[in-house]
C-alpha positions as CSV (number, residue, x, y, z in Angstrom):
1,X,113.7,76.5,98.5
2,X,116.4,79.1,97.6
3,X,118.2,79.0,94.5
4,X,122.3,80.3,94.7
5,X,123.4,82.0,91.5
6,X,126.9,81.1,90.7
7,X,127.3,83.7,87.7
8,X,127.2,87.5,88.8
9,X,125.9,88.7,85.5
10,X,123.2,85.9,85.4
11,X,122.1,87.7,89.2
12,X,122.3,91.2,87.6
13,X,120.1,90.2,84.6
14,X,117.8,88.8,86.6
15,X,117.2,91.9,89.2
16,X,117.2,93.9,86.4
17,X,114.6,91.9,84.6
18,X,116.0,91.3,81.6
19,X,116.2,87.9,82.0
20,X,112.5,86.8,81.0
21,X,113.2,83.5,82.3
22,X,112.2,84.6,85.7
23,X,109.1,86.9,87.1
24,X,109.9,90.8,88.0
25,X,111.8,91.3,91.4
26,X,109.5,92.2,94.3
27,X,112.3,93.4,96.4
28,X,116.2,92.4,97.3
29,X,117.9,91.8,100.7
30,X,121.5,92.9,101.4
31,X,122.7,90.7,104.2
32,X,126.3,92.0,105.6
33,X,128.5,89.9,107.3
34,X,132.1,91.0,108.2
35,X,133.2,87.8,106.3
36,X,130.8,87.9,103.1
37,X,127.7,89.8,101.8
38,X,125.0,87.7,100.6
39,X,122.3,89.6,98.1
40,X,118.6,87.5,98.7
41,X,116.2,88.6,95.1
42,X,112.7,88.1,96.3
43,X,110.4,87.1,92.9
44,X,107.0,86.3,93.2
45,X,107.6,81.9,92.8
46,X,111.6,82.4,93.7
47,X,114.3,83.2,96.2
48,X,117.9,83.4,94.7
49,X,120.5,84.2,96.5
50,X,124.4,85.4,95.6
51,X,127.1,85.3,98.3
52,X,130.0,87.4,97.7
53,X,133.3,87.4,100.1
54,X,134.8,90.6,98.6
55,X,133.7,94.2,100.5
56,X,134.8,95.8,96.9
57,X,132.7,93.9,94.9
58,X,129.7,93.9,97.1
59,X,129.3,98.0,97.1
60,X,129.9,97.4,93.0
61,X,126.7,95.3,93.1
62,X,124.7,97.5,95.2
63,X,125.3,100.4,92.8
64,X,124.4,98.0,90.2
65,X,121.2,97.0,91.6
66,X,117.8,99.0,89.8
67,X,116.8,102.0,91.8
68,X,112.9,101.4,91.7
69,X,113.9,97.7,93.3
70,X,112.8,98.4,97.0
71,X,115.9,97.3,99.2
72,X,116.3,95.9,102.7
73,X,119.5,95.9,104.6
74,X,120.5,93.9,107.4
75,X,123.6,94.2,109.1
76,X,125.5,91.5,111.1
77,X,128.5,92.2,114.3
């Protein structure tokens, strides 16, 4: 079952694995919609999920995100 992360520095921790609460990321989705972007953190036991409904914010956390974290992008009309 996913898990939605409410706090964006909690979701940031976590992909960045400082957070030792939680297994290292396997891999992040970047799901665009034109009304909200929604940023899916595969771990190994865990799927969490953040929804954002700002364009500006959501290009802050992709720049954010670690570079050795393999991404997938899927784009929605």
């Amino acid at each position: 079952m996913p898990k939605e992360i409410k706090e964006l520095k909690d979701f940031i921790e976590i992909a960045r694995n400082k957070n030792k609460k939680y297994p290292e990321p396997l891999k992040i989705i970047i799901k665009k919609s034109k009304d909200f972007t929604k940023f899916k953190l595969r771990l190994s036991n865990y799927l969490l999920t953040f929804k954002v409904n700002e364009e500006e914010k959501a290009k802050k956390i992709t720049q954010s995100i670690p570079i050795n974290l393999p991404k997938e992008e899927i784009n929605k009309k």
